[in-house]
NUNU-544515 format. One record per residue (C-alpha): residue in one letter; z, y, x; residue number from 1. Coordinates in nm, 2 decimals. Layout:
BEGIN
A_Z_Y_X_NUM .
...
***
This chain:
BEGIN
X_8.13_-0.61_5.30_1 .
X_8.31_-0.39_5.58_2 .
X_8.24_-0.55_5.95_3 .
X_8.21_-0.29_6.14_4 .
X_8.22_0.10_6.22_5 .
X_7.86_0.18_6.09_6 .
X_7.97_-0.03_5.77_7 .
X_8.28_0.19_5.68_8 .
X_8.00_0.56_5.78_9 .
X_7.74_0.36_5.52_10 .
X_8.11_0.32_5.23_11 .
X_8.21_0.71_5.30_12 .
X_7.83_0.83_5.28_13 .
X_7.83_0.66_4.94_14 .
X_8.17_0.78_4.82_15 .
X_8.16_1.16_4.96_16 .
X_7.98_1.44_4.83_17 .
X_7.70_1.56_5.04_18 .
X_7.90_1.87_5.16_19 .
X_8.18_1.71_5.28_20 .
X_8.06_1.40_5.42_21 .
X_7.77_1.64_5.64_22 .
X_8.10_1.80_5.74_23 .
X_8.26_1.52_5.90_24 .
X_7.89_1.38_6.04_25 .
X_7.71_1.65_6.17_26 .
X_7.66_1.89_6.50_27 .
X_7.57_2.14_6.61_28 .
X_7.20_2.24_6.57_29 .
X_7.00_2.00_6.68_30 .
X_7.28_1.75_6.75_31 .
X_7.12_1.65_7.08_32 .
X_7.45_1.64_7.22_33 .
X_7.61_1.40_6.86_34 .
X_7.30_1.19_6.92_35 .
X_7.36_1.14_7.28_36 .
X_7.71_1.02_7.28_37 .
X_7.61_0.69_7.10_38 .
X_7.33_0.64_7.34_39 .
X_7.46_0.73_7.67_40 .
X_7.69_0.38_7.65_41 .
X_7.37_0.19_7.66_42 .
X_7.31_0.27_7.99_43 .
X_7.62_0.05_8.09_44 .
X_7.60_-0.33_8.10_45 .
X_7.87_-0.58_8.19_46 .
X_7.91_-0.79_8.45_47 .
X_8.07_-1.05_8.35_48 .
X_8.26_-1.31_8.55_49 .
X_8.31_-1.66_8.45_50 .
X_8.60_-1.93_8.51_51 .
X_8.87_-1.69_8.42_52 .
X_9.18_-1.79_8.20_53 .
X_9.12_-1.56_7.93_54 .
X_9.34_-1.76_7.65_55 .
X_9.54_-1.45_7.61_56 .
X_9.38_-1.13_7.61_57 .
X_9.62_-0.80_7.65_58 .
X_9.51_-0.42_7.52_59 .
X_9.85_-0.28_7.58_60 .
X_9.87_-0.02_7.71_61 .
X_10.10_0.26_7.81_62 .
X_9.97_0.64_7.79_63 .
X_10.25_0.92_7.87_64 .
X_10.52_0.73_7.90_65 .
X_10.49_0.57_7.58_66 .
X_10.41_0.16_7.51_67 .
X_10.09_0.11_7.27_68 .
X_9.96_-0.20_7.14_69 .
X_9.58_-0.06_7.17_70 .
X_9.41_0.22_7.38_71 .
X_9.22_0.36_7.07_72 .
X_9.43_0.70_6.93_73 .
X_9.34_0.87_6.62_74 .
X_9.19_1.26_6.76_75 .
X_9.24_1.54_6.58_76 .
X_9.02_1.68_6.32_77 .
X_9.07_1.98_6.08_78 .
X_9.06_1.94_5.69_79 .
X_9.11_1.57_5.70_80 .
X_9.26_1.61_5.34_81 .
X_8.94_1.69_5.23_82 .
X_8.85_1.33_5.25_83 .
X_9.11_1.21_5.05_84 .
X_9.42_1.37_4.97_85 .
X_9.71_1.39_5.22_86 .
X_9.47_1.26_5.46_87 .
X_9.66_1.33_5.79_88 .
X_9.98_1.15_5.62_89 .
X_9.77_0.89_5.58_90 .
X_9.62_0.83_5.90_91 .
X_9.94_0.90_6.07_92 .
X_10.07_0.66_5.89_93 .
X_9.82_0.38_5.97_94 .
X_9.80_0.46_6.35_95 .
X_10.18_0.42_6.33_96 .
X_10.17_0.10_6.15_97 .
X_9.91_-0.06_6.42_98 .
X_10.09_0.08_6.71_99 .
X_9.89_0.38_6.82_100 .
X_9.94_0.74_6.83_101 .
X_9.76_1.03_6.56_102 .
X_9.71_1.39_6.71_103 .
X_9.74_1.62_6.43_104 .
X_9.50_1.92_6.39_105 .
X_9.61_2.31_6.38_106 .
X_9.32_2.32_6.11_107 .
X_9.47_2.07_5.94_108 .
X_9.56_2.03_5.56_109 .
X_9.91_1.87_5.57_110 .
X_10.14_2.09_5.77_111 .
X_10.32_1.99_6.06_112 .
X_10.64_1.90_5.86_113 .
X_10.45_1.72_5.60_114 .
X_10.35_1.47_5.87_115 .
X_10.62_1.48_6.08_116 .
X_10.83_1.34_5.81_117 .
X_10.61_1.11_5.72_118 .
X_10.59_0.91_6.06_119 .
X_10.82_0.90_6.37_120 .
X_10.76_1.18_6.60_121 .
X_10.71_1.01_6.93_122 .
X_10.39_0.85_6.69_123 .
X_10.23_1.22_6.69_124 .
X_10.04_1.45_6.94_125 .
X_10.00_1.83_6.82_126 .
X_9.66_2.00_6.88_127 .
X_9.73_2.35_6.93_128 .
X_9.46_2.67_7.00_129 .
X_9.57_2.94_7.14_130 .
X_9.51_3.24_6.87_131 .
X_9.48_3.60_6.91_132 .
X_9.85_3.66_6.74_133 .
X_10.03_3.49_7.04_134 .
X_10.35_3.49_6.81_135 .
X_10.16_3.20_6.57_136 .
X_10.07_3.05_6.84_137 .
X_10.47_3.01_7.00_138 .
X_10.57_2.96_6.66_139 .
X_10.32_2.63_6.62_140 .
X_10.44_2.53_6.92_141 .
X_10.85_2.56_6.85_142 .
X_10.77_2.40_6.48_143 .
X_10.60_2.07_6.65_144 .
X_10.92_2.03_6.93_145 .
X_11.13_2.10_6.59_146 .
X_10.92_1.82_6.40_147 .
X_10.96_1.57_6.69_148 .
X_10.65_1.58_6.85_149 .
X_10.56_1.37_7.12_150 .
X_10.30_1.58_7.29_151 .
X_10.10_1.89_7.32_152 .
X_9.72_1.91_7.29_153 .
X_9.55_2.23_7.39_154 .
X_9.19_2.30_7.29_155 .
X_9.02_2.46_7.54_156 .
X_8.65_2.41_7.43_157 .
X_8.56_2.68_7.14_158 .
X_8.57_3.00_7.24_159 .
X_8.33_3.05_6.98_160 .
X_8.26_2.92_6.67_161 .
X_7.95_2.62_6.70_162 .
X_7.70_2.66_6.46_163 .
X_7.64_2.32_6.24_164 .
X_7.33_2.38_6.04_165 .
X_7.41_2.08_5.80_166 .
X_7.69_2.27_5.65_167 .
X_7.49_2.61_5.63_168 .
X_7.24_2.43_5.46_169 .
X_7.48_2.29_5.21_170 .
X_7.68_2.60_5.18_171 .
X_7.96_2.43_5.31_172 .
X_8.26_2.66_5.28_173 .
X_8.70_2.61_5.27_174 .
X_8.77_2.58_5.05_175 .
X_8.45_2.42_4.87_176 .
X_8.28_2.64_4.71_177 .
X_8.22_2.55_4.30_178 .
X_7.84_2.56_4.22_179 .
X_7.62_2.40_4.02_180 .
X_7.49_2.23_4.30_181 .
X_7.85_2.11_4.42_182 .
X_7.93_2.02_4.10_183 .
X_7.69_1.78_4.01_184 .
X_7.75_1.62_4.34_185 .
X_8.12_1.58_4.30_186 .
X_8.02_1.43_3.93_187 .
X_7.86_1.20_4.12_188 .
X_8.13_1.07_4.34_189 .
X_8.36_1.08_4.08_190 .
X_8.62_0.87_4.31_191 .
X_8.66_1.16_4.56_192 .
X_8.68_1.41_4.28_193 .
X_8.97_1.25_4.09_194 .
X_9.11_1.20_4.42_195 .
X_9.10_1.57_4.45_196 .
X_9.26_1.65_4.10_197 .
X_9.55_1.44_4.20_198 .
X_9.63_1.66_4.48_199 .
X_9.66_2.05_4.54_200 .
X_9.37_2.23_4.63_201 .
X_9.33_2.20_4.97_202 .
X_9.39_2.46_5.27_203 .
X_9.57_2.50_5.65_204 .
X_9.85_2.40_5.54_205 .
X_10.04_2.50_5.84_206 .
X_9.94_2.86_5.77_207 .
X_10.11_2.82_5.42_208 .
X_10.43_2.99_5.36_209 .
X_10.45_3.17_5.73_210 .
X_10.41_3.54_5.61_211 .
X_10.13_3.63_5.80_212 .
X_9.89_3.60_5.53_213 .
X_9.87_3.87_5.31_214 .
X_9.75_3.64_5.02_215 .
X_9.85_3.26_5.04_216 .
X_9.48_3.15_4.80_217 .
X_9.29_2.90_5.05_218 .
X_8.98_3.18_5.06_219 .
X_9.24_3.44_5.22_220 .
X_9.38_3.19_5.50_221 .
X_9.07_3.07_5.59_222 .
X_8.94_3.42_5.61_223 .
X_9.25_3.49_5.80_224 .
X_9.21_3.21_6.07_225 .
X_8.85_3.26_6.11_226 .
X_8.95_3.56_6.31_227 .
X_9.27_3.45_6.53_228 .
X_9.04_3.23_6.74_229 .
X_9.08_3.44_7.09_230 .
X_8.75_3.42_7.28_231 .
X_8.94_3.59_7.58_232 .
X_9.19_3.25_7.68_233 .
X_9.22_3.18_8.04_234 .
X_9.41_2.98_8.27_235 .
X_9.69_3.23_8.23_236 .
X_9.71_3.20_7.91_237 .
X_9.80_2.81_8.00_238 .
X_10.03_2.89_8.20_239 .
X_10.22_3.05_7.91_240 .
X_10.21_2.76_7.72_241 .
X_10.33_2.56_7.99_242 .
X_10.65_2.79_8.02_243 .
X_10.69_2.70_7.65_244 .
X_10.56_2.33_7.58_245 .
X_10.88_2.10_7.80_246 .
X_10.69_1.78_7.68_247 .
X_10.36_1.64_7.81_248 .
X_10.07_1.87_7.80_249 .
X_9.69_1.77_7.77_250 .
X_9.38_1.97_7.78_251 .
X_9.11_1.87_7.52_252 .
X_8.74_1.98_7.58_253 .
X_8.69_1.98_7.99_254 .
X_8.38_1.88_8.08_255 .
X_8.33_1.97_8.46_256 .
X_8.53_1.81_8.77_257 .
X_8.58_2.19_8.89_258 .
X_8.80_2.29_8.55_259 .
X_8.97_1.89_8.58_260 .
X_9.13_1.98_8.97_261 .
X_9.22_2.29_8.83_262 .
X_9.42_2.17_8.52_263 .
X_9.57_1.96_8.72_264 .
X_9.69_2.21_8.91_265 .
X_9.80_2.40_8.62_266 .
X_10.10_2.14_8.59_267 .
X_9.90_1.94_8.26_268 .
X_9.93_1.55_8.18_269 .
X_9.67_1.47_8.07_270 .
X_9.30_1.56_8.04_271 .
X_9.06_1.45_7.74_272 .
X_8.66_1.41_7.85_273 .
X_8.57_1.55_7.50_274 .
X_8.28_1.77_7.38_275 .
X_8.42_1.82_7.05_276 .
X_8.18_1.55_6.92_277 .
X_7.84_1.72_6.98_278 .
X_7.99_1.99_6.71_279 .
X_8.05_2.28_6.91_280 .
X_7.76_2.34_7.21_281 .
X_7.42_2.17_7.19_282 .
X_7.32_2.03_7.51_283 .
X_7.64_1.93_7.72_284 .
X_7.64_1.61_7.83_285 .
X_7.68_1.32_7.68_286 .
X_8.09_1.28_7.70_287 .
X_8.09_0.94_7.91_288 .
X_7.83_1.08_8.12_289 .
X_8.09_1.39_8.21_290 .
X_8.37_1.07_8.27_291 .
X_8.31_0.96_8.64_292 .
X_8.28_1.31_8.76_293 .
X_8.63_1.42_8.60_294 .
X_8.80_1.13_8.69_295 .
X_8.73_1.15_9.04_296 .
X_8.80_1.45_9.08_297 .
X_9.14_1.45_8.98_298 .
X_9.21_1.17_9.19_299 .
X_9.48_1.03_8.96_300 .
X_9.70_1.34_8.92_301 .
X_9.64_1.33_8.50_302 .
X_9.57_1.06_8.25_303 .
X_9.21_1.06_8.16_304 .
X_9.15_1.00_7.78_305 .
X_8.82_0.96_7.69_306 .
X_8.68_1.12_7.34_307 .
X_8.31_1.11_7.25_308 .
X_8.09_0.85_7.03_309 .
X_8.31_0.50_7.03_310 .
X_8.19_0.31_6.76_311 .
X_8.26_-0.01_6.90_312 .
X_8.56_-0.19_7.08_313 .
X_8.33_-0.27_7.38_314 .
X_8.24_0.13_7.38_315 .
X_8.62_0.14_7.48_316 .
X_8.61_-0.15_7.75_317 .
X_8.30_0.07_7.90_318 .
X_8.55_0.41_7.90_319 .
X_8.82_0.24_8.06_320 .
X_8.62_0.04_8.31_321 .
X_8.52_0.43_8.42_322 .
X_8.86_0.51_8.40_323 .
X_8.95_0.65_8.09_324 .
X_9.34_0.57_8.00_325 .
X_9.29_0.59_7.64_326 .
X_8.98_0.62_7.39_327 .
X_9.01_0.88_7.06_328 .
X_8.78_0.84_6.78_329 .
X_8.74_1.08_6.52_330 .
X_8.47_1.02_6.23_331 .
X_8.54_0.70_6.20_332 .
X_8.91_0.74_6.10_333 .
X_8.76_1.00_5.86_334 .
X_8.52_0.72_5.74_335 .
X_8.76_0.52_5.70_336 .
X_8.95_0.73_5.49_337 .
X_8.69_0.82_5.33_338 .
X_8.64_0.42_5.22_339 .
X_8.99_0.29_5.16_340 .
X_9.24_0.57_5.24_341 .
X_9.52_0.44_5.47_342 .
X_9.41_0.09_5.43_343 .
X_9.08_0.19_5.55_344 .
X_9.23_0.36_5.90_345 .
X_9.40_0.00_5.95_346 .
X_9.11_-0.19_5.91_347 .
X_8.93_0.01_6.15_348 .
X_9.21_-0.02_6.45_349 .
X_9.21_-0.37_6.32_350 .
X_8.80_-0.45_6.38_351 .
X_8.79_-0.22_6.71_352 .
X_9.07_-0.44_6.80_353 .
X_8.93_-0.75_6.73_354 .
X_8.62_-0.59_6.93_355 .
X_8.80_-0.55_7.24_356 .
X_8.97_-0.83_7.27_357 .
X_8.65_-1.02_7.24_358 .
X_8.46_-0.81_7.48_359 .
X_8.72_-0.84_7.75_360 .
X_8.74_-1.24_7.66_361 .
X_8.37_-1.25_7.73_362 .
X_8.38_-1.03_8.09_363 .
X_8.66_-1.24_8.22_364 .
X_8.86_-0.94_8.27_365 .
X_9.20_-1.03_8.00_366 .
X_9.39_-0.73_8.06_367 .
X_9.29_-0.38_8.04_368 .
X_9.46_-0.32_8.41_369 .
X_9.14_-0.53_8.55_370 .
X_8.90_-0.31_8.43_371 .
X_8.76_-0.09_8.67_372 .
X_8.38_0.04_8.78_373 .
X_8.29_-0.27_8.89_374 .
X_8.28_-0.49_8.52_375 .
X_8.00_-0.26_8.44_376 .
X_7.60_-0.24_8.58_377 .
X_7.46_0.09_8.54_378 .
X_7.08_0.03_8.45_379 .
X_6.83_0.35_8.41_380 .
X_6.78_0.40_7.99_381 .
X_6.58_0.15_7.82_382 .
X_6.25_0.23_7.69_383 .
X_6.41_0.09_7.31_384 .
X_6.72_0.38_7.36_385 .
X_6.44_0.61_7.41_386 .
X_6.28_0.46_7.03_387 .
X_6.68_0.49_6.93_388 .
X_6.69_0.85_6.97_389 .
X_6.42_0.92_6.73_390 .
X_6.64_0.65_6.48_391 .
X_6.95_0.75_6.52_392 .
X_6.81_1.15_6.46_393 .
X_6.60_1.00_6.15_394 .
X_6.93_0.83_6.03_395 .
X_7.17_1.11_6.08_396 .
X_6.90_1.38_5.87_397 .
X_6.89_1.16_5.61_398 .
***
């Protein structure tokens, strides 16, 4: 029985081979920083008010000029089709169906067109890096405008590649690699593996069919991409894409108030509080502990969207109460894929949903526009979340 977000991690654990599923779970090294985003919401309480009409709740929202039904978006993450085939059609097609928006990765294995076509446009976000090649780079950009886009989502957070030691330990390569080892496991998840044969072997699709690969085999574009990431971006560069992106802009990965005034600034949108999920750099923050700072400091200039450990629909109140406009979640659209395809992504929107209207039933605060600092108590960690970070590591090694 599915009830929650942990339930639908438990389903794709079962269902995906180590490889992949390590893939989609794991940080980097010692995944201090993936550990901490779970815990850092228990050092928030509510305070909750009583004698409040709360006989309709409201989670509407609206986020860049477009109307949602829920604050939680669906982030981007590369491969997705390696959790089940035409992944990214499928979540964008569930986010769409419960009134929320997908961001589509540069990484990913659809291509832009592929998902484009498959949902409206003003439904999808494109995450863009900026590469070495600038001329990929322009061209990304002009084929998401072409495709309908709604918005632009520039990764500004991995300069460098993050080391996860899960997938060196499983030999974790793109596409996977066949060993005996790999094999066996995908024997046993037989599920995934048919899934697989029903589908072309995956690769970046939106690197497919441009001519800048020598070889179009999945080895040779991975090999390919691997070394257009451009450790030498800077705020010029950004300005360049501004020149070129006439839509909203957003910055993904700040993590200081000092880089938030300046994007601002810069002329973006919209700002997401992100660490990249624990997967890139060890040690930052936990990403609601980065939130207050960054909001304050740009002083309402940019939407604030909050990405970093929300499991729960009363992880999303928290955000928002600190002033987050939106909440993504990664993994556990990928879990969810991983557990029932598209149905799966639904049902999660669905129970984080259900979550939020409940919490904000039970605070007295009906509407998302009532949420601010003070529905939350900030208390110094509990001696049991200091217990939780030796379980949570235990339970994420297993």
């Amino acid at each position: 029985m599915i009830v929650n977000l942990e339930d639908l991690r438990r389903h794709a654990r079962r269902r995906l081979p180590r490889a992949i599923f390590d893939f989609v779970d794991g940080g980097a090294e010692d995944e201090y920083t993936l550990r901490a985003n779970r815990l850092s919401f228990e050092k928030y309480a509510f305070r909750a008010r009583a004698l409040v009409d709360v006989s309709q709740c409201d989670q509407s929202t609206t986020l860049l000029g477009k109307q949602l039904s829920t604050p939680v978006l669906l982030a981007p993450a590369g491969l997705t089709g390696l959790v089940a085939p035409r992944g990214e059609v499928l979540a964008a097609r569930a986010a769409a169906n419960k009134g929320t928006l997908f961001t589509l990765s540069t990484m990913s294995v659809c291509s832009i067109e592929e998902v484009g076509a498959a949902v409206p446009g003003s439904s999808l976000w494109f995450q863009l890096y900026v590469w070495k090649d600038r001329g990929i780079t322009r061209a990304l950009m002009e084929r998401a405008k072409a495709a309908g886009y709604h918005a632009l989502c520039l990764t500004v957070d991995v300069p460098a590649m993050g080391r996860r030691e899960r997938d060196s330990r499983n030999g974790f390569t793109v596409p996977p690699r066949i060993t005996l080892f790999n094999l066996l496991d995908a024997l046993m998840h037989l599920r995934w593996g048919l899934w697989m044969l029903s589908a072309p072997r995956p690769t970046f699709g939106n690197f497919v069919g441009t001519g800048k690969v020598e070889k179009e085999d999945a080895i040779s574009v991975a090999s390919f991409t691997n070394k257009q990431f451009d450790p030498s971006v800077t705020w010029a560069d950004l300005e360049w894409i501004r020149s070129l992106w006439s839509g909203p802009l957003l910055l993904k990965g700040i993590s200081c108030g000092e880089d938030a005034r300046l994007a601002v600034q810069h002329g973006v949108e919209g700002l997401i509080v992100s660490n990249h999920g624990g997967r890139q750099l060890d040690f930052l923050p936990a990403a609601l502990d980065l939130l207050p700072e960054i909001v304050d400091a740009v002083e309402g200039r940019a939407e604030i969207i909050f990405d970093g450990g929300i499991r729960r629909g009363s992880d999303v109140v928290k955000a928002i109460a600190l002033g987050a406009r939106a909440c993504m979640v990664g993994r556990p659209f990928l879990y969810a894929l991983a557990s029932q395809g598209q149905a799966g992504v639904e049902l999660m929107l669905d129970l984080l949903r259900v979550e939020i209207d409940r919490t904000l039933a039970l605070i007295g605060r009906p509407r998302l526009s009532q949420l601010d600092r003070s529905a939350l108590r900030f208390e110094e960690r509990p001696r049991a979340a200091e217990k939780g970070l030796e379980l949570l590591a235990a339970n994420h090694m297993k």
